[in-house]
PAZAPA-4460 file (N, C-alpha, C; in steps of 0.05 Angstrom, whole numbers, plus 32768, in hexadecimal, padded with zeros to 4 digits):
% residues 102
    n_x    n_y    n_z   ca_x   ca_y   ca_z    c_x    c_y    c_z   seq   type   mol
   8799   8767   880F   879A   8784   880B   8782   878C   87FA     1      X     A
   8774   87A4   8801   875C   87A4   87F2   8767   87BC   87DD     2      X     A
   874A   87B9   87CC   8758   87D7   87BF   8740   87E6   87B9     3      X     A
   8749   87F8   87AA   8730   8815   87A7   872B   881F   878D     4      X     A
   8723   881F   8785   8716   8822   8765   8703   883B   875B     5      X     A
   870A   8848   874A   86FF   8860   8747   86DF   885E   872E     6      X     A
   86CC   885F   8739   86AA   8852   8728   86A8   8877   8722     7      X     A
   869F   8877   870A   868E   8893   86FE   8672   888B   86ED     8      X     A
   8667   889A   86F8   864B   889B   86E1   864F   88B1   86D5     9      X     A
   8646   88A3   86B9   863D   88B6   869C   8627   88C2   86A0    10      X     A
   8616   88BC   86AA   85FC   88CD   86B0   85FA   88ED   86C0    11      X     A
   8607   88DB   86D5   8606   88FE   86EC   8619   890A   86FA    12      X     A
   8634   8903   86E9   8650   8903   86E6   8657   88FA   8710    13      X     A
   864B   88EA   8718   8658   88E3   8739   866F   88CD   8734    14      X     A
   8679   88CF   874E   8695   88BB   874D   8698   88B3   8769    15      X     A
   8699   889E   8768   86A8   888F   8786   86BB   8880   8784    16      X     A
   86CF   8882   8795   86E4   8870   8790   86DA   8858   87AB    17      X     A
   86D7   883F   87A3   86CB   882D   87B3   86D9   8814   87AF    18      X     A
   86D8   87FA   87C0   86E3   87DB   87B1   86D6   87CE   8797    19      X     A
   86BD   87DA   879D   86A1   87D2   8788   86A2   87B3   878C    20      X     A
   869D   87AB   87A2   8694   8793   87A9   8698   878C   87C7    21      X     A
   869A   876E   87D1   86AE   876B   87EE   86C8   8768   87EC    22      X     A
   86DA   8776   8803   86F6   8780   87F8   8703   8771   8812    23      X     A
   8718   8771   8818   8720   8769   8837   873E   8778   8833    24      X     A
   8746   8784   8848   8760   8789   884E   876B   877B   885C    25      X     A
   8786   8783   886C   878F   8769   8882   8781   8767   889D    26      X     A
   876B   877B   88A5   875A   877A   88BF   8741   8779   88B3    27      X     A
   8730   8799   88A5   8717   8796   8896   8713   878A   8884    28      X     A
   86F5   8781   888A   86E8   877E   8872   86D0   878A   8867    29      X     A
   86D6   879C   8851   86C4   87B0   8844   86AA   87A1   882B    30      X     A
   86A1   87AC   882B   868A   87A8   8818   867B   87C4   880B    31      X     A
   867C   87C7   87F1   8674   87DD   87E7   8650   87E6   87E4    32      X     A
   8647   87EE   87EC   862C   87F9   87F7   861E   880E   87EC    33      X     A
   860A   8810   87E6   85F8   8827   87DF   85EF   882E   87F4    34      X     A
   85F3   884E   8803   85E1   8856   8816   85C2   8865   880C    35      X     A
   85B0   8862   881B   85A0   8867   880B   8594   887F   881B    36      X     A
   85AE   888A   8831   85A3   889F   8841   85B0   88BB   882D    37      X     A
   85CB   88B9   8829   85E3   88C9   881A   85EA   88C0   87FD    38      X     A
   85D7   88B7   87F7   85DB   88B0   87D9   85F7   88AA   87CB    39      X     A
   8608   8899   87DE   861F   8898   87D8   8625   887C   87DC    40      X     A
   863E   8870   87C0   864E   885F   87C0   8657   8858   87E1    41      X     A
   8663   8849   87F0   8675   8840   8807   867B   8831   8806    42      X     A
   8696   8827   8812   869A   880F   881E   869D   8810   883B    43      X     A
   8688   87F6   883C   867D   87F8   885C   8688   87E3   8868    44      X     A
   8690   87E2   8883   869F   87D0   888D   8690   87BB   8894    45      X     A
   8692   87A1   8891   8688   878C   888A   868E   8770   88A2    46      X     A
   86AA   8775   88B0   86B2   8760   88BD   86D0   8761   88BF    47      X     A
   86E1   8753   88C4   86FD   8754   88CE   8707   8745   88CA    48      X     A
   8722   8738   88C2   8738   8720   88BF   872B   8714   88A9    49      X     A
   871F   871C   8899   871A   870F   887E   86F1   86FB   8884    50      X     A
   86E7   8701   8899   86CD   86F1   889F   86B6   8710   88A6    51      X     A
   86A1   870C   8896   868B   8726   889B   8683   8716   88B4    52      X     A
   867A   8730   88C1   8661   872B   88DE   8675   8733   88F0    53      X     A
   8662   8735   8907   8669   873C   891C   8685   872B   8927    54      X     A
   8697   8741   893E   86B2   872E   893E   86AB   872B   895B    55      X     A
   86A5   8736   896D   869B   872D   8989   86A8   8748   8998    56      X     A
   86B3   875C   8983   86C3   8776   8992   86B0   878E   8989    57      X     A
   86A6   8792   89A5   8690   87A4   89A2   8691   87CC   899A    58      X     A
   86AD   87CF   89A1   86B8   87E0   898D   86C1   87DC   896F    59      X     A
   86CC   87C6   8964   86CC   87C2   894A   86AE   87C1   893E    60      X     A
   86A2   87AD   8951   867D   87AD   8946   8670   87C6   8940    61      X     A
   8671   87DB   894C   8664   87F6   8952   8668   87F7   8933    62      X     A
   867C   87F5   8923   8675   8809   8912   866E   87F3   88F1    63      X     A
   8669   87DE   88F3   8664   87CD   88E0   8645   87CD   88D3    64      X     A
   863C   87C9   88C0   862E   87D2   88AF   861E   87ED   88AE    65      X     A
   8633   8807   88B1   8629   8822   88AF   862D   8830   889F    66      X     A
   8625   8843   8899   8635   884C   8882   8650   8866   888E    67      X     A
   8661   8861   887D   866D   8876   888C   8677   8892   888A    68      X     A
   866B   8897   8876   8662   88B1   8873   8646   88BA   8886    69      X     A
   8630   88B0   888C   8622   88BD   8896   8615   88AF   88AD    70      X     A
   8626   889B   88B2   8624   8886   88CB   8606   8882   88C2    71      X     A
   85FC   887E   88AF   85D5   886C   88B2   85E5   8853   88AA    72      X     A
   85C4   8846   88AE   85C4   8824   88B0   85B9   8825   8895    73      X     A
   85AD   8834   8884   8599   8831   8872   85B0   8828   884C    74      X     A
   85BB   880F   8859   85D0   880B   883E   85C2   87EF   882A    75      X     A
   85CA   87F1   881B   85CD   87D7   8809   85DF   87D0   8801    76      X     A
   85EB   87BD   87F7   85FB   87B4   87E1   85FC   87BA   87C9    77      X     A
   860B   87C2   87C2   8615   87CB   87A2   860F   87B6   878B    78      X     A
   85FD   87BA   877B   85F5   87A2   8773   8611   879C   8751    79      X     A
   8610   8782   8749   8630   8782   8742   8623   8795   871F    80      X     A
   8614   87A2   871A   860A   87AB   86FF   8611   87CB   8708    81      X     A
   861E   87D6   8722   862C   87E2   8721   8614   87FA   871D    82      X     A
   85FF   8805   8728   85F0   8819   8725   85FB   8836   8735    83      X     A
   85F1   8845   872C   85F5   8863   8733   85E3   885F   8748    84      X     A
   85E8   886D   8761   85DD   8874   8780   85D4   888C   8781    85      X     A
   85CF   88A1   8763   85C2   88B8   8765   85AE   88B6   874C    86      X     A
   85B9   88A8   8731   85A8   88A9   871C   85A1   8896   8714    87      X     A
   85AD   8873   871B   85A4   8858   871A   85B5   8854   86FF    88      X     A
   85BE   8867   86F0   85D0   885A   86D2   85ED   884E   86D5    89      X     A
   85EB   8838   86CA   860B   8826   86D1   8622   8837   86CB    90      X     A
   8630   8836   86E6   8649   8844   86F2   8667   8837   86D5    91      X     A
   866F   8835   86D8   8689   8847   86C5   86A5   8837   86E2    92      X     A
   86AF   8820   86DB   86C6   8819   86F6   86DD   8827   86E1    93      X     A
   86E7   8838   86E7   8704   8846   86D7   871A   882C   86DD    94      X     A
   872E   882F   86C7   8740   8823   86D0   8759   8826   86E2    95      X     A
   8762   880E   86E5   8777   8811   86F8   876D   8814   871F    96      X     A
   8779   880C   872F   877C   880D   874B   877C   8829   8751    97      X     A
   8775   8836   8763   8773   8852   876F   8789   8854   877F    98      X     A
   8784   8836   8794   8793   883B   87AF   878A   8819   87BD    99      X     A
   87A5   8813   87CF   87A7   87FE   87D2   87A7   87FE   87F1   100      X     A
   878E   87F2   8801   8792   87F6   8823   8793   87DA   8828   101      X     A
   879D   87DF   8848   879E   87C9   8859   8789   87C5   886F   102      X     A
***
């Protein structure tokens, strides 16, 4: 079961609720991402049954490393020092679980 975590910066008061790292549910597997098109936190789908990469299902494939807010390719990885994706100052993980998916 993965879960969702609510990150704030002190700098330029933004907030994403993200895994902030690689997460897996009981089918996806997410990975938390910097887009560098939408300047936004994501978790981007990563792979399926607990293994990243392609699964050989070309509808499940379609939508794996995109972002999904603005469907670009143009992502990175969230690096684990936890930076802001608008002002670069270390994000703020609040406590406690947000929300718990499958």
């Amino acid at each position: 079961m993965g879960s969702i975590y609510r990150f704030r910066c002190p700098g330029c008061d933004y907030m994403a609720e993200v895994s902030g790292g690689r997460d897996a549910g009981m089918v996806a597997v997410v990975k938390t991402m910097t887009c560098l098109n939408c300047k936004e936190l994501v978790d981007v789908l990563i792979g399926r049954y607990g293994e990243a990469g392609p699964t050989g299902d070309p509808e499940y494939d379609k939508d794996l490393n995109i972002c999904p807010r603005c469907g670009g390719h143009n992502i990175r990885p969230w690096p684990r020092y936890y930076p802001c994706p608008r002002c670069k100052e270390y994000m703020i993980k609040e406590h406690g679980i947000i929300c718990l998916w499958d």
